[in-house]
C-alpha positions as CSV (number, residue, x, y, z in Angstrom):
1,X,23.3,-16.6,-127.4
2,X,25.2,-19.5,-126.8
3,X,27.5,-19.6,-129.2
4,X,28.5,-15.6,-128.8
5,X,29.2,-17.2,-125.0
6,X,31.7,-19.9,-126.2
7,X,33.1,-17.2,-128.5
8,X,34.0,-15.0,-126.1
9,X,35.1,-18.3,-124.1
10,X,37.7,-19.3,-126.4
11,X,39.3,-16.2,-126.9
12,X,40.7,-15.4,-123.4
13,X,43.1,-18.3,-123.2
14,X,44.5,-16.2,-126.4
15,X,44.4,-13.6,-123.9
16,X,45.8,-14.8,-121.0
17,X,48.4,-16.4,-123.0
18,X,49.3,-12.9,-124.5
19,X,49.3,-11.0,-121.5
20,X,51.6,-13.7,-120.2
21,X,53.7,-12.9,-123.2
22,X,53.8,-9.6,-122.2
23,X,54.4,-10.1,-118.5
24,X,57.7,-12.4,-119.8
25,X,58.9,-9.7,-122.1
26,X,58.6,-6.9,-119.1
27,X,60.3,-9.0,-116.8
28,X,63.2,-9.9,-119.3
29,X,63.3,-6.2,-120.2
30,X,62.8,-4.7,-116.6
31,X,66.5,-5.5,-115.4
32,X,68.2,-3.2,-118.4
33,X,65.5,-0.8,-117.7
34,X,66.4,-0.3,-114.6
35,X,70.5,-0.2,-115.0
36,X,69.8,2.6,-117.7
37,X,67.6,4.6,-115.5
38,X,70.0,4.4,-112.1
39,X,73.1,5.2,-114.4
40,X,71.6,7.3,-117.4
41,X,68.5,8.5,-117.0
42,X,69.0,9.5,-112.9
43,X,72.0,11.4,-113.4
44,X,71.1,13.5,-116.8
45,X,68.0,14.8,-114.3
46,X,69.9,15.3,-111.2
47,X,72.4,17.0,-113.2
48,X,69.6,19.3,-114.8
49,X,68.1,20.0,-112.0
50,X,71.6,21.6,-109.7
51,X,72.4,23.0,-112.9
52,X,69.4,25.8,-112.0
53,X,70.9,25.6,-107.8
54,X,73.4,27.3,-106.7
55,X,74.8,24.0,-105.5
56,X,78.7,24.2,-103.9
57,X,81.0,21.5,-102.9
58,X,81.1,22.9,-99.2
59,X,79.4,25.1,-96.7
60,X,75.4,26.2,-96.5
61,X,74.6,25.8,-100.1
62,X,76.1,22.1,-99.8
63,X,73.3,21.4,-97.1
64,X,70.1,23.6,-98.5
65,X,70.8,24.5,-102.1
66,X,68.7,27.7,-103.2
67,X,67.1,27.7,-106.7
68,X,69.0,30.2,-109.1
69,X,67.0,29.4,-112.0
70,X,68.7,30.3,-115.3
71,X,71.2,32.4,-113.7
72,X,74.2,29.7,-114.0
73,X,73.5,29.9,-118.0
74,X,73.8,33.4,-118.1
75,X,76.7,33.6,-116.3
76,X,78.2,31.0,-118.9
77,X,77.3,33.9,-121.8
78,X,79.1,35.9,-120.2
79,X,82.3,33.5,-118.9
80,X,85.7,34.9,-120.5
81,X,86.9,31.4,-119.1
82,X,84.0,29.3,-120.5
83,X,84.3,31.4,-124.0
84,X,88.2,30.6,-124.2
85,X,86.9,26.6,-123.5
86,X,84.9,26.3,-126.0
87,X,87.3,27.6,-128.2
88,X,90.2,25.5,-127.5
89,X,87.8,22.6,-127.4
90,X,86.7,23.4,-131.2
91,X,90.9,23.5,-132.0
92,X,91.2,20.3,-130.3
93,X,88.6,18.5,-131.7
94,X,89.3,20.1,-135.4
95,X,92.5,19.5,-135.4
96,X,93.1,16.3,-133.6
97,X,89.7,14.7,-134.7
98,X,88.3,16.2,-137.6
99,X,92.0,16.6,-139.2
100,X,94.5,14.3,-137.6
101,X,92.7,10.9,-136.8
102,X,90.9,10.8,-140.4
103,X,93.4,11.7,-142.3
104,X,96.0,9.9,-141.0
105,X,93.4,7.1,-140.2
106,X,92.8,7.0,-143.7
107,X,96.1,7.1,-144.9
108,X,97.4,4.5,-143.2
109,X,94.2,2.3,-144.0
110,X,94.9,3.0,-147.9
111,X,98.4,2.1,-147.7
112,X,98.1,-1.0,-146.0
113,X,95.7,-2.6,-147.7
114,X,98.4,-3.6,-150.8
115,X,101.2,-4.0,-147.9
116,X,102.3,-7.9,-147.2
117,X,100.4,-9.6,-144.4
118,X,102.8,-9.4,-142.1
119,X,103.4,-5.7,-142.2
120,X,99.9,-4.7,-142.3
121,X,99.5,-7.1,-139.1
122,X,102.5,-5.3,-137.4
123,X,101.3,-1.8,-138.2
124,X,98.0,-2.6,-137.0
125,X,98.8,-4.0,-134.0
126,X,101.1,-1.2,-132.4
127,X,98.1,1.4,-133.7
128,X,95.8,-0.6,-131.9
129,X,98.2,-1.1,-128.8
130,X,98.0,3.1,-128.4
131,X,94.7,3.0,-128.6
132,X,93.5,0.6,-126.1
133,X,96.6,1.3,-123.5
134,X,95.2,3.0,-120.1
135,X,95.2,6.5,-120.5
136,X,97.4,7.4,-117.5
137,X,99.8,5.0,-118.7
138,X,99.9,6.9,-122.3
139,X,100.3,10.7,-120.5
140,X,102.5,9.3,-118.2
141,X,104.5,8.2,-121.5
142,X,103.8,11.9,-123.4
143,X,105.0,13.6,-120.4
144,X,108.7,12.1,-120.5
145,X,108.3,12.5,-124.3
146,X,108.1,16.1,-124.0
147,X,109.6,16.5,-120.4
148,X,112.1,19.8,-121.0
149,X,115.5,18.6,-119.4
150,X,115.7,15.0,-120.7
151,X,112.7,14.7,-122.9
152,X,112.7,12.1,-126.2
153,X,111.6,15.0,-128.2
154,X,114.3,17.2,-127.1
155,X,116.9,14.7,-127.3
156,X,115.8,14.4,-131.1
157,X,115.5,17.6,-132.3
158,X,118.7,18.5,-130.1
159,X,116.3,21.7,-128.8
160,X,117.4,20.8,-125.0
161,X,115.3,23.2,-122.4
162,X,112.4,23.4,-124.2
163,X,109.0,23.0,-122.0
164,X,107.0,22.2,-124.9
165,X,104.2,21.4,-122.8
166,X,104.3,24.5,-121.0
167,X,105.2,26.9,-124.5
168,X,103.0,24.8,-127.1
169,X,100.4,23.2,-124.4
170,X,97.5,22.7,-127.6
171,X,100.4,21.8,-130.2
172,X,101.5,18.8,-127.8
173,X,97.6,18.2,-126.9
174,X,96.6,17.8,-130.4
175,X,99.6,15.3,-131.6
176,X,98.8,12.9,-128.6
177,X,95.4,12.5,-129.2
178,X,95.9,12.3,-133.0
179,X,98.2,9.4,-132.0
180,X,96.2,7.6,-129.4
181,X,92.9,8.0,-131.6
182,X,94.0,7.0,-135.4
183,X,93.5,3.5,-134.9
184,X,89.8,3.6,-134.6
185,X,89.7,5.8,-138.3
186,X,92.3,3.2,-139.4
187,X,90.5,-0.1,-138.7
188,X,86.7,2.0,-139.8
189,X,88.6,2.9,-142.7
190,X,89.9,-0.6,-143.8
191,X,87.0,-2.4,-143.4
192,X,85.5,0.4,-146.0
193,X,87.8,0.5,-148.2
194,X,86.8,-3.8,-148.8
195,X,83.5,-2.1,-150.3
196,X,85.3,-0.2,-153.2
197,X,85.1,-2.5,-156.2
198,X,88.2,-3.3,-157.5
199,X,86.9,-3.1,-161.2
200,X,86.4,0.2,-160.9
201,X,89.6,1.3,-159.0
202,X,91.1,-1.1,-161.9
203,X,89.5,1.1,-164.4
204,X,90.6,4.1,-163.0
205,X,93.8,3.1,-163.5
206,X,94.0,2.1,-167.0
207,X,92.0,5.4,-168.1
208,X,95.0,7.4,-166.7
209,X,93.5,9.0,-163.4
210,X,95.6,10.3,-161.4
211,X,95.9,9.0,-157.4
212,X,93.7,11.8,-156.0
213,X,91.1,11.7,-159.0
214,X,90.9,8.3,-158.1
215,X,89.9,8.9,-154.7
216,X,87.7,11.6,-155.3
217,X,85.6,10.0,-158.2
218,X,86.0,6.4,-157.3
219,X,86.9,5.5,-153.6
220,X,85.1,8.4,-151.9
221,X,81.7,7.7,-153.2
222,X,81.4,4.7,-151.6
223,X,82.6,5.3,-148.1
224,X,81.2,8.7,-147.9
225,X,78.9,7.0,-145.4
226,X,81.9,5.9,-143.4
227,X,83.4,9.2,-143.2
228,X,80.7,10.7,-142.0
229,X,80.1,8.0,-139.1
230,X,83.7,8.6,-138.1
231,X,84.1,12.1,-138.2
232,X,80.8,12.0,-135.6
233,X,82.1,9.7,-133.4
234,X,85.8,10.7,-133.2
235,X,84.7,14.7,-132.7
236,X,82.0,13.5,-130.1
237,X,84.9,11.3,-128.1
238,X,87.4,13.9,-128.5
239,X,85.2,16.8,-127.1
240,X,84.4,15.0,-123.9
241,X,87.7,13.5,-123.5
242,X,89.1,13.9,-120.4
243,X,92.6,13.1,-121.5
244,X,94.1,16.5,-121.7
245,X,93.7,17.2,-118.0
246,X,96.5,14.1,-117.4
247,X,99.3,16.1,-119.9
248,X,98.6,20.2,-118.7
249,X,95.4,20.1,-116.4
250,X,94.2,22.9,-118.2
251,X,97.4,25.1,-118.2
252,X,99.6,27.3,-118.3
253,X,97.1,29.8,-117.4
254,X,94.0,28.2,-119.3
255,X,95.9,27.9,-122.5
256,X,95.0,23.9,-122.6
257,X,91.8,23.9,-120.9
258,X,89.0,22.1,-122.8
259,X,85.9,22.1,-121.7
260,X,85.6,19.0,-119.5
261,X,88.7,20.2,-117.8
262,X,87.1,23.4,-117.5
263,X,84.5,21.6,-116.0
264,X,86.3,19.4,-113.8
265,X,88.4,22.3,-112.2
266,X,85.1,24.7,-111.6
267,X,83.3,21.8,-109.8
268,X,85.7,20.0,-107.9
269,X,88.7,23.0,-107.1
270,X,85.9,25.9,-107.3
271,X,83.5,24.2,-105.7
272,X,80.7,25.6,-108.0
273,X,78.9,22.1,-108.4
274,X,75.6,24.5,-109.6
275,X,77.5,26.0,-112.4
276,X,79.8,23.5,-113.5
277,X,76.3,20.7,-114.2
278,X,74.8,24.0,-115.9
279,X,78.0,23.9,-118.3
280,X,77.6,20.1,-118.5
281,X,74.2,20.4,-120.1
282,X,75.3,22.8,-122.5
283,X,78.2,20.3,-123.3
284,X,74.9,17.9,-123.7
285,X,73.3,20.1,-126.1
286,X,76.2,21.0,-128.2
287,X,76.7,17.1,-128.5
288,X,73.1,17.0,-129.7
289,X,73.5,19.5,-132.1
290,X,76.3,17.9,-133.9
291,X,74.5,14.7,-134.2
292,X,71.4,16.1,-135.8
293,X,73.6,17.7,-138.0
294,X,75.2,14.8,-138.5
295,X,71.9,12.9,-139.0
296,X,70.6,15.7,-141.4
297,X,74.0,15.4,-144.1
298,X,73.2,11.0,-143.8
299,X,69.7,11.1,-144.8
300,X,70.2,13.7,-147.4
301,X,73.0,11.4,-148.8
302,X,71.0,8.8,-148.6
C-alpha cells in the first residue's frame, strides 16, 4: 500500500513539470494565434457570412442587413459581367503567368548561368529592381510608356496616336505583369538549375543532343518539381493581383477587368458589399482548387 502511495507520489512532479511545459508552450504560441485569428481567420468568416446578406455600402441594408442565403451565388451563375471576369482573369494569368514569367523566367535563368559575373549580377539586379519597385510607382511608369500622344512606345514604333491602353487594354496588361513578375521565375529558376549535374548536361553534349533534347531529357527532370512550385505560386499571385486596376481600372468597358477589379468596383462603386464577399469566396475556392491540383500532379511525381 505504501509503496503504490509513493508511486503515485513521485510521478506528479513529472506532471506538474509537464503541464508547465505545456502552459509555456501555449503562452509562447498564444500571441501568433491570436494575430492569425484577428487578421486571417476573422475576416475569411465575416466575409462568408455577408457573402449570404444582402449587405450594401449605404442606406437600410448598411444598418440591418437581411439574410439572402445563396441568392448572391446564383446571381454570380448567372453574371454576364462576372462570366467575362473570369475569363479575362484565366487570359491574364495564362498568358502573363503560366506563359510569360516562366518562360522568360527560365530563359533568362539558363542563359545567365554561363554569363560573366558581372553581367549576370547586372541582369539580375534590374529584374529584381521591377519586381520589388512599389506598384503605383511601376503603372505610373507603364502609363507614360504607353500614354498615346507622347508615349515611349509610340515614339519607338513611330505609331503616334495610338491608345494602346485603351485599343489593346489585356495585350498591355499581360506585358507589364510578365515584366514586373519574371524575376521571381528567374532567381526560382537559377537556384534549380545548380541541381542539374553537370556530368550529365556534359554528356549530353558529347553524345550530340541537340539544345532542346537536352532540356527535355536532362535539365527538365530534375526541376520538374520547381516548375511546378512556380507555376502555382506565380498563377495564384497573378489571379489576385490587384495591379491591373492602377493601368485600365477595369476598362474600356470591362475589356480589362479581372476579377479582383471586378470585385473592387461592385463593392466599393456599386455598393453591393453582399455580393462582391460572395464573389470573393468563390475567388477562395477557385484558389483552392488549383492548389489541390497542384498538390495532386507533386505527390504523383513524387
Amino acid at each position: 500500500m505504501a509503496t503504490a502511495t509513493e508511486s503515485v507520489r513521485g510521478k506528479r512532479p513529472a506532471q506538474d513539470v509537464a503541464g508547465l511545459g505545456v502552459g509555456r508552450a501555449l503562452g509562447f504560441v498564444a500571441p501568433a494565434m491570436l494575430l492569425i485569428a484577428a487578421f486571417l481567420v476573422f475576416p475569411a468568416v465575416w466575409t462568408i457570412y455577408i457573402g449570404v446578406t444582402n449587405y450594401r455600402l449605404t442606406g437600410v441594408e448598411a444598418i440591418s442587413p437581411s439574410i439572402v442565403g445563396l441568392s448572391n451565388y446564383t446571381r454570380a451563375l448567372n453574371d454576364a459581367l462576372f462570366h467575362n471576369a473570369l475569363w479575362l482573369t484565366m487570359l491574364f494569368v495564362l498568358g502573363s503567368a503560366i506563359i510569360g514569367q516562366n518562360i522568360l523566367g527560365f530563359t533568362l535563368a539558363w542563359i545567365l548561368r554561363r554569363a560573366r559575373p558581372a553581367v549576370r549580377r547586372t541582369v539580375e539586379a534590374l529584374t529584381l529592381l521591377a519586381w520589388i519597385l512599389p506598384s503605383t510607382v511601376v503603372a505610373y511608369l507603364w502609363i507614360a510608356f504607353f500614354d498615346r500622344d507622347t508615349g515611349t512606345l509610340n515614339s519607338i514604333l513611330g505609331t503616334t496616336g495610338t491608345a494602346w491602353l485603351i485599343d489593346y487594354p489585356m495585350v498591355c496588361l499581360v506585358v507589364f505583369n510578365t515584366w514586373r513578375g519574371t524575376a521571381f521565375s528567374m532567381m526560382l529558376y537559377s537556384s534549380a538549375l545548380q541541381a542539374v549535374p553537370p556530368s550529365q548536361l556534359e554528356s549530353a553534349r558529347m553524345v550530340g543532343a541537340s539544345g532542346w533534347q537536352t532540356l527535355r531529357d536532362v535539365v527538365f527532370p530534375h526541376i520538374r518539381g520547381h516548375v511546378l512550385t512556380n507555376t502555382l505560386l506565380i498563377s495564384l499571385w497573378t489571379a489576385n493581383d490587384f495591379s491591373p486596376f492602377l493601368l485600365t481600372k477595369g476598362g474600356p468597358n470591362h475589356e480589362s477587368e479581372t476579377v479582383p477589379v471586378y470585385i473592387y468596383n461592385v463593392a466599393l462603386q456599386g455598393g453591393e458589399l453582399g455580393y462582391s464577399s460572395a464573389i470573393s469566396f468563390l475567388l477562395l475556392l477557385a484558389n483552392l482548387l488549383v492548389s489541390l491540383i497542384y498538390l495532386r500532379l507533386l505527390r504523383r511525381r513524387a
